[in-house]
Structures are given as structure tokens and as C-alpha cells.
N, C-alpha and C positions, 0 to 999 in steps of 0.2 A: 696185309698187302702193303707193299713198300708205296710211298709218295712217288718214286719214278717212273712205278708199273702204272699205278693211277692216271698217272698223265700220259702215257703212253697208249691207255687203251682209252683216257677221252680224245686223244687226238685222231687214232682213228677213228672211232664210231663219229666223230665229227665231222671229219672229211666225209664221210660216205651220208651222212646224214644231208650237208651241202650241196653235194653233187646230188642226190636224190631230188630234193625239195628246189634246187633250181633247175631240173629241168620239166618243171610244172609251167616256168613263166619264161624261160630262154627261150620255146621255139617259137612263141606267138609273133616276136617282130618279124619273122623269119617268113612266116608262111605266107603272103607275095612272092617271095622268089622261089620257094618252091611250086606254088603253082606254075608258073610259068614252065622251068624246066620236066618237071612231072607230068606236066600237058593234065592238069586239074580244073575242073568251077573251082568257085568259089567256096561253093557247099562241098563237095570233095574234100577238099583239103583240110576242111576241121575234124573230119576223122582222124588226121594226124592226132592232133588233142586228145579228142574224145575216147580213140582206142587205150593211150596211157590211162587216164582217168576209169578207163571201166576195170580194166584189168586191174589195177591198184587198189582200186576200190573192193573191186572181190578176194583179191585174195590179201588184204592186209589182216582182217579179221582169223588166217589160219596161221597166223606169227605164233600163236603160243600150242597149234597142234604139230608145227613143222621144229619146233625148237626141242618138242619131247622126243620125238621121233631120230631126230639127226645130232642134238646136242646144239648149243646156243652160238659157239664158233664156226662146228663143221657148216651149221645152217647160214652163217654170215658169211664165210668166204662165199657157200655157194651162192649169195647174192649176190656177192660183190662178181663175181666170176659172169655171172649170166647179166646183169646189169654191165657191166664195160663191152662184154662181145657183141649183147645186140645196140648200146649205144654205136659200134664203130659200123655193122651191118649197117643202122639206118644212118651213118654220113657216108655210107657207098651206095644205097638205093637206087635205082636206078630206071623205079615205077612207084606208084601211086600205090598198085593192091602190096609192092615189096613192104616200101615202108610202114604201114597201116601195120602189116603180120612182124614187122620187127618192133614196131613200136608196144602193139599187144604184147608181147613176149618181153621187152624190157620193163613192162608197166607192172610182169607179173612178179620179176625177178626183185623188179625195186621197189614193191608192194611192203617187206619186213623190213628196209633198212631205218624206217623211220624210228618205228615203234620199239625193234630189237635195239639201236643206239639208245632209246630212253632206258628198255627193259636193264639194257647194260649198267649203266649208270645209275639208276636207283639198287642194283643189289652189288655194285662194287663201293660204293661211297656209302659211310657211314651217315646216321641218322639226321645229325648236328650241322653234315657237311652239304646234306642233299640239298638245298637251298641252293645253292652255292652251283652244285653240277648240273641241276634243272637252268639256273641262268644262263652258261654257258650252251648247253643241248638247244637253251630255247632262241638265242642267238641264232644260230644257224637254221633254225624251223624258218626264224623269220625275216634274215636276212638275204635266205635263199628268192623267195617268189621278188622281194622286194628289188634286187639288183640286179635280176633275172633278164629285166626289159634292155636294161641298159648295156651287160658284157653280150648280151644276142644279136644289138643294134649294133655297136662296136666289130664283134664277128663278120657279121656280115656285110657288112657295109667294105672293111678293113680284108676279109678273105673270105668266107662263103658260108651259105648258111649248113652248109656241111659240118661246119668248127662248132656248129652248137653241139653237135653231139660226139665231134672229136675229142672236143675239151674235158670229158668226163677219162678218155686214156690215162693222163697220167696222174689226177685223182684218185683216179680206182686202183691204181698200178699202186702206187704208195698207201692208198687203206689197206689192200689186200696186206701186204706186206708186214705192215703194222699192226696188223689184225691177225695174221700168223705166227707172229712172234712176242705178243703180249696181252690177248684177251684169252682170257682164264675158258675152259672148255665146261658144261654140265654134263651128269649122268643124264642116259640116255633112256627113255622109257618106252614100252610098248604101247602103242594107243593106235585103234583102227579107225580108220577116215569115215565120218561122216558124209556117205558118198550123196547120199539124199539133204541133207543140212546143208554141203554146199550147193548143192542145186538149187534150193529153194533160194539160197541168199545172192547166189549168180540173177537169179531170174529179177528178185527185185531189185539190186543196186542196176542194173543192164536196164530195167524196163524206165526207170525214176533217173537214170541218168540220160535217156532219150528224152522221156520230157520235160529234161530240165534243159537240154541242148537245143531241140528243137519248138519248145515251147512257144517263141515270138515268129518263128518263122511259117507256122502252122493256125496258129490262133488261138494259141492255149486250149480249155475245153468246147471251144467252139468246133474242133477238129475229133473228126472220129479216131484216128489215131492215137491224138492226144488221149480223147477217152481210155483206150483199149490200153495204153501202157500206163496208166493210171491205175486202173482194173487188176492190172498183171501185179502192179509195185506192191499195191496193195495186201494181195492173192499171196505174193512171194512172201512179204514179209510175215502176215498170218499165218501162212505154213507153216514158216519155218521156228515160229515161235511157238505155236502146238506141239509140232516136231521134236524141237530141242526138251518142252518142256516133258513130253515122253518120254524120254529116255535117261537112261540114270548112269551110263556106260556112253562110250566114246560118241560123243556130241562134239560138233564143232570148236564147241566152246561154252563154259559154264554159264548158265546166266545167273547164276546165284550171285557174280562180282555186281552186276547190276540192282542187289541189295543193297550192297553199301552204299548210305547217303552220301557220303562225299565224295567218291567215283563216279555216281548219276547227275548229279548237280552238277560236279564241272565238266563232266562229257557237253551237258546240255550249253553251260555258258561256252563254253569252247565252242560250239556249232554255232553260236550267233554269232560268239566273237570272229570268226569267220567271215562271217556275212557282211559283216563289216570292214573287215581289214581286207579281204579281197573284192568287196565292194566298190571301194576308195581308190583300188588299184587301178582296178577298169574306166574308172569314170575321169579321173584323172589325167590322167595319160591323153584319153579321148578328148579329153575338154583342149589340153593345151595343145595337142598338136591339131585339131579341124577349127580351131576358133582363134587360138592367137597364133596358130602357124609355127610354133615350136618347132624345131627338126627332131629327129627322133634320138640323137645324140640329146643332144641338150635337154628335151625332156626326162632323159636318165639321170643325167646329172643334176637337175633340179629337185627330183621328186630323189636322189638319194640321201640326202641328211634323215628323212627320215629313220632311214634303216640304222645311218649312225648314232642319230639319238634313242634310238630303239635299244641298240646293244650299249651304249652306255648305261641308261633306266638297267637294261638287263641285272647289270654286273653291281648295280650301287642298291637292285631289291636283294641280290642272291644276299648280300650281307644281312640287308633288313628282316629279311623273313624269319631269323630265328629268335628275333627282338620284338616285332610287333604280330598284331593278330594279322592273319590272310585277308579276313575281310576289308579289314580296314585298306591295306595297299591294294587290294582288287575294285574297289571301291575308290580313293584316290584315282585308279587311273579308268576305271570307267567317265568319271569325270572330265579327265584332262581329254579323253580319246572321243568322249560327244563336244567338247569346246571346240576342241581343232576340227571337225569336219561340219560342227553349226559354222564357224568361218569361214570353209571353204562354201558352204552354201550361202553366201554373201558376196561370193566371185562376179566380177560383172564383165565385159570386152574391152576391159582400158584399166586393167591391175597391172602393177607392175610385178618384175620377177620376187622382190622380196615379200610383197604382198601374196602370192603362190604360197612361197617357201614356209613363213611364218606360221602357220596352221597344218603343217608338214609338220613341223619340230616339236607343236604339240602334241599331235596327235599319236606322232611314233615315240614320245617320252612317256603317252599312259599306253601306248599297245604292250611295250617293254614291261609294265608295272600290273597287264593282266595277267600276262602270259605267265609269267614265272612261276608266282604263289597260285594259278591256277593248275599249271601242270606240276605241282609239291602236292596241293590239295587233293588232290584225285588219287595218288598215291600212298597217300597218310596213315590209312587205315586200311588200306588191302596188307595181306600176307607175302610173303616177296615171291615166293612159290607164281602166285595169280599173275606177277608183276608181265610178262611178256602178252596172254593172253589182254591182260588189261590195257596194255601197252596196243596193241594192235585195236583193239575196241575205239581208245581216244583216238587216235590218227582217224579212224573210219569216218567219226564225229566230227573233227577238223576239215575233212574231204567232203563230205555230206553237206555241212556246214558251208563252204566254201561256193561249191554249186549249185544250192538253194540260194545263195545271197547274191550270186553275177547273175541269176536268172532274173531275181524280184527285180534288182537293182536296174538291169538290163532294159526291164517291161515296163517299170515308174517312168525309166526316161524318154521311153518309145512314146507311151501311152499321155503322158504329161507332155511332149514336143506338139506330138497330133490336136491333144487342147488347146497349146499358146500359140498352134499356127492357125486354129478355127477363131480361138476370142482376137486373136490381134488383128488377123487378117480381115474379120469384118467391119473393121475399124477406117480398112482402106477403101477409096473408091476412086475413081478416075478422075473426078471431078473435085476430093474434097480437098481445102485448103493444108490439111498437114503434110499432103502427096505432093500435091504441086506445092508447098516451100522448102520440102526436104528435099526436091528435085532442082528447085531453082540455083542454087551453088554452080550444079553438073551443067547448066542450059538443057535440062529435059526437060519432058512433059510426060505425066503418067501412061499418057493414050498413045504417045510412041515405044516401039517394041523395045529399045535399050532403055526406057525409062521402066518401062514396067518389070522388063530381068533384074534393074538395078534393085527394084523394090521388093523382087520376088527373094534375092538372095537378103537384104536386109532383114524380112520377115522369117527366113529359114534362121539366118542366125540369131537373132531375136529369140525367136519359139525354142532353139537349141539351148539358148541361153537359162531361159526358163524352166527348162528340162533339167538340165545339169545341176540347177539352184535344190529343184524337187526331190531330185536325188540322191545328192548330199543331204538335205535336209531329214528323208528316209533311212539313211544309215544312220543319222543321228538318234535316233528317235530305236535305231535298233539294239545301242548302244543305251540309253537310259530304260529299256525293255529288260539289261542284264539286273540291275540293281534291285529288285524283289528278289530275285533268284537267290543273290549273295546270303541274305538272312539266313537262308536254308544250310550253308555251311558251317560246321560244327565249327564253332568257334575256341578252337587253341591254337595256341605257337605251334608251330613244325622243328621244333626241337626240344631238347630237356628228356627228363626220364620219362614224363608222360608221355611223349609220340616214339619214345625209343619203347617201352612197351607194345605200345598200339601193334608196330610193325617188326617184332621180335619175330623173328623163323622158331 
């Protein structure tokens, strides 16, 4: 394969890979102004989310039964095709249950573009190079959620939250195109759907992604609900792993790939790394714009370097990796990526912007420096045959990953605010001297009504304060949780004759 065709087929599985993975985090500024117009609660309208996310979720894991079946092209246009038509469906919506069932259906369509752009790219790029094409793919994994907040905010603000999901037109228009005219096709094989396999695995991601959405709003296990989709996740997943393991003929998908040590070991760092990088995104955001009043523009702009020093780390490990061990630059930026967020749990209500920033640049210089030789590592020793099915497995594990870690994260900060607003607040009383001299500046007194609002909002932000500190401090700590793991990774170079053996067809 020519260098030209090379770059031609990463550029589009690139594109569609961006447009995928940024409309994970584009609609969330958005969803204010569609309540309003859609005539939605509050709770209503995270179904917009949620439907993307379920849908995705189930069906990313059939990328390597849908790519025998159709071939690895025909199956990619057809993404790309049903990915752009129901992106422009939901910025014409025109109700609440419209968009939810467009959103389902775009969530199902843009389920393989993740997983089939790596599949892509690990079996067109040679052994030596794959370092190199992992950087650039991972780029786009992670620039997407990251600049998502910000070109949404822009949109809408600038022309409507419609453009969030118009902006994926002419994206998709140029992947297709590009992807028609220079991604190489696969023979096509017969294999009958696991019609019961995906059932069971519908049931648990569907039941586990309820109570991970609904978890703080319910009361976690306190809620019988909570219970019963607990029960289900469970149920489903036990199925379906009896299920699979009975059958020796057309299964959703092998789980023998889940032998391979270094496939299971970074599926699993990947799901924390998760938890953390979309941890940080959440808490963030929320910290600077309800505490230091950030606008929602300027919050994007602030919290973007990271993304750029992300994809520069990217592009300076893709070299590294076939020079030094995995572990060691996974390990490196496990490091750099608990520093930058123990700093941001060091934040107080009087930092300035580059005080923000600064733990921002470290943080997305080690996310850069997991990602890469994490997703090399996972590949290393699989057959390139596996590479789509296994492709779709990782993403599942990034998404899983993802929404176990906005949940816990979500719940530290709820549940940590409720304690700094009981320990502070007992601290207050109407009569004691730190009330009345914090008061004295304004000419209040605690036992009048604007003295007491003034004190009730101080101690809301206060306890807030202490929450967000908690939290950060929790992703930290999920981050230093990866580094036993790493050990477990076969330790060689991802290049040379040895790994060009490992992954010889």
C-alpha cells in the first residue's frame, strides 16, 4: 500500500472517528435550550444523552459480527450514511419522543465508527508504524469529548443548538467520500447473528446504564429500582457469558480475545482511564462556571489546552513507543495525569485563570502518554483477523469506563457537599462571634433575613468548594489505582521482529 492511500484512508476514518466521539460531549451545553423549545423537565431531556449512550453501547460490541457479514468498507459507509441522516433528522426534531428515537438510531449507526477506524488502522499500517497511527486515531478519541463543550457552547450561543448536530453534514459528507474512494474493502463471510447473545448483552448494558444515570437521582441502592436494574445488569451479563461460552458457532463474539493478557489488562486500564478523564471533564466545567462564574465560552477556552497538549504528548509517544517499553511511558503519564488533577484538588474561590490552566497542561500531557501505548498494547498480541471484533470490545470498555466514572465522581461530590454543608454549618449560629464579624463589613446581623441568605449562600459555596476539592482528589486516587495493573503488561517494544511476529496474519 502506497504512503498516499495510507494517508487517505487515516484521514477519513479520522474524520468520522471526530465526529463520532464529539457528539458524546457537543449536546450537553445545549440541552437548556432544547428543553425549553421541546417543552421538556429537566429529567426529560437527559434522555437525549442517555438514548446515544445506550444504543452505542449495545451495539459497538457487533463491529466485528457486522464487518464479516457486509465487509469492512460496505459496513463503514453504511455508518457513515445512517450516522449523518439521523444527525440532520435530530437538528430538525421537532418533539421530545422525535429526537430521543433519532438519537437511538444515530447512537446505533455511530456505535462501529470508533472501533472500525482503529480496526482500520491497526491492519493497514505496518507493525513498526503502528505506534505512530494509534497516536494520531488517539488524538481524535480524545480531542473529541474534550472540545466538545466548547464548539456546542459557540453553536449555540452564535446559531442554535440545532448546529450541534448539523455540523456533523459536511464531516460525514467528506468521510464518506474519502472512505469510498480509498479504504481497501474485506472478503465477506457468512456468520448467523446471535440473536439471543445480543439480547442478553442489550439487557445488561440498558439495565447498568440506567443505574448509572439515574443512580444520585434515586438513592443509589436505597431505591428499589435501583435494586431491580442492578439484578437485571447483573442477570444480563451472567447470561450472556454462559450463553457465549456455550456455543462454539456464530456467537456475538469470541471471547477467547479476552485470553489475551494484554487485550484484558488494557481493556481494564482503559475503563479507569476513563473514569478519570471524563471525571475531570464533569467537575470542571461545573466547578468554574457555578463558583467562579466563568461564561460558558470562556470555560471552553480555558479548559482547551488541555486537549492541545494531549495531542501534542500524542504525536511525541507515537515516536517513542517503538524505542521505549509501554510500561514505562504508561506509567510516566499515569503520573503526570494524578499530579495535574491532585492540583486541581488544591483549587480554592480566589485562583486565578492560570492557576486553572496549569494543572490542565499536565494533566492532558500524561492523558496523551496513556492513551497511545495503551491502545498499541491491547493490539500487540491479538491476530489482526480479531482486530475489529476486539476493536469494538475496547470502545465498549472506554464507554463503560466512562459512565461508571461521571456516576462515582458525580456521587463523591453530592455526597461530600451534604457533609461540608452539616460539619461547617454547625459551626454557625446566630449569636457566634465568627457570624456576626463576617457580617460586620455588609452592616448585617445573622438574625436578620439578608444576613442570614448572605451566610446561607457563603456556606453553599464553602461545602461546594469542599466537594469539588473531594473529587478531584477521587479521580486522583483512580489514577494511582492504574499503576499495579501496568506490571501485568507484557513487557516488550511494540516494534522490531519480535511484535512483528506476535501479530503476523
Amino acid at each position: 500500500m502506497s504512503p498516499r492511500q495510507r494517508l487517505l484512508i487515516t484521514i477519513a476514518v479520522m474524520a468520522t472517528t471526530v465526529m463520532q466521539v464529539l457528539d458524546t460531549t457537543i449536546v450537553n451545553v445545549a440541552l437548556p435550550h432544547m428543553e425549553g423549545q421541546l417543552e421538556a423537565t429537566p429529567d426529560q431531556i437527559t434522555w437525549v444523552l442517555t438514548s446515544y449512550l445506550v444504543a452505542s453501547a449495545v451495539f459497538m460490541p457487533l463491529t466485528g459480527f457486522f464487518t464479516d457479514r457486509l465487509g469492512r468498507r460496505r459496513y463503514l459507509l453504511i455508518s457513515i450514511f445512517g450516522f449523518v441522516l439521523f444527525s440532520a433528522l435530530c437538528g430538525l426534531a421537532a418533539s421530545l419522543d422525535q429526537i430521543v428515537v433519532f438519537r437511538l438510531l444515530q447512537g446505533a449507526f455511530g456505535a462501529s465508527l470508533v472501533p472500525l477506524s482503529q480496526a482500520i488502522l491497526v491492519s493497514v499500517y505496518p507493525i513498526e508504524e503502528r505506534g505512530r497511527a494509534m497516536a494520531i486515531w488517539g488524538i481524535g478519541v480524545m480531542i473529541g469529548p474534550i472540545l466538545g463543550p466548547t464548539l456546542g457552547g459557540y453553536l449555540t450561543e452564535v446559531l442554535s443548538w440545532r448546529w450541534t448536530f448539523f455540523i456533523n453534514l459536511p464531516v460525514g459528507i467528506l468521510s464518506y467520500i474519502l472512505a469510498l474512494t480509498s479504504v481497501p474493502d474485506t472478503p465477506r463471510q457468512q456468520r448467523a447473528m446471535d440473536w439471543g447473545g445480543l439480547a442478553y448483552l442489550a439487557l445488561c448494558i440498558s439495565a447498568l446504564q440506567f443505574l448509572l444515570d439515574r443512580g444520585n437521582e434515586y438513592g443509589w441502592l436505597g431505591s428499589l429500582r435501583i435494586q431491580l436494574a442492578a439484578v437485571i445488569s447483573v442477570a444480563g451479563l451472567a447470561a450472556f457469558t454462559v450463553h457465549s461460552a456455550g456455543r462454539r458457532k456464530s456467537r456475538l463474539f469470541d471471547l477467547r480475545i479476552l485470553a489475551d493478557r494484554n487485550f484484558t489488562v488494557a481493556s481494564f486500564l482503559l475503563a479507569i482511564f476513563g473514569l478519570g478523564m471524563y471525571g475531570s471533564m464533569v467537575m470542571q466545567p461545573l466547578f468554574l462556571e457555578t463558583l467562579l462564574h466563568y461564561p460558558t465560552l470562556t470555560t471552553g477556552l480555558v479548559m482547551a489546552p488541555r486537549g492541545v497538549v494531549s495531542a501534542l504528548s500524542m504525536l511525541v509517544v507515537g515516536r517513542l513507543i517503538t524505542r521505549m517499553s509501554p510500561r514505562i511511558l504508561i506509567t510516566i503519564g499515569i503520573i503526570l495525569s494524578g499530579l495535574g488533577t491532585w492540583a486541581m484538588g488544591r483549587y480554592d474561590l480566589h485562583i486565578s485563570e492560570w492557576q486553572v490552566i496549569w494543572p490542565v497542561l499536565i494533566q492532558g500531557m500524561g492523558l496523551g502518554m496513556i492513551y497511545v501505548p495503551l491502545s498499541t498494547v491491547a493490539f500487540s498480541t491479538l491476530p489482526r483477523e480479531s482486530a475489529p471484533e476486539a476493536a469494538g470490545l475496547f470502545s465498549l470498555m472506554r464507554t463503560v469506563g466512562s459512565s461508571i466514572g461521571i456516576s462515582l465522581v458525580t456521587t463523591m461530590f453530592i455526597r461530600h457537599g451534604q457533609m461540608a454543608w452539616n460539619t461547617i454549618g454547625a459551626h454557625i449560629t446566630a449569636f457566634g462571634t465568627a457570624a456576626i464579624t463576617y457580617l460586620a463589613p455588609l452592616h448585617l446581623l445573622p438574625q436578620t433575613p439578608l444576613g442570614a441568605e448572605v451566610l446561607a449562600g457563603t456556606l453553599a459555596r464553602q461545602s461546594q468548594m469542599v466537594a469539588f476539592d473531594a473529587a478531584f482528589v477521587f479521580i486522583t486516587m483512580s489514577f494511582v489505582a492504574m499503576l499495579p495493573l501496568v506490571l501485568l503488561i507484557g513487557d516488550h517494544r511494540l516494534g522490531g521482529e519480535a511484535a512483528s511476529v506476535v501479530v503476523a496474519d
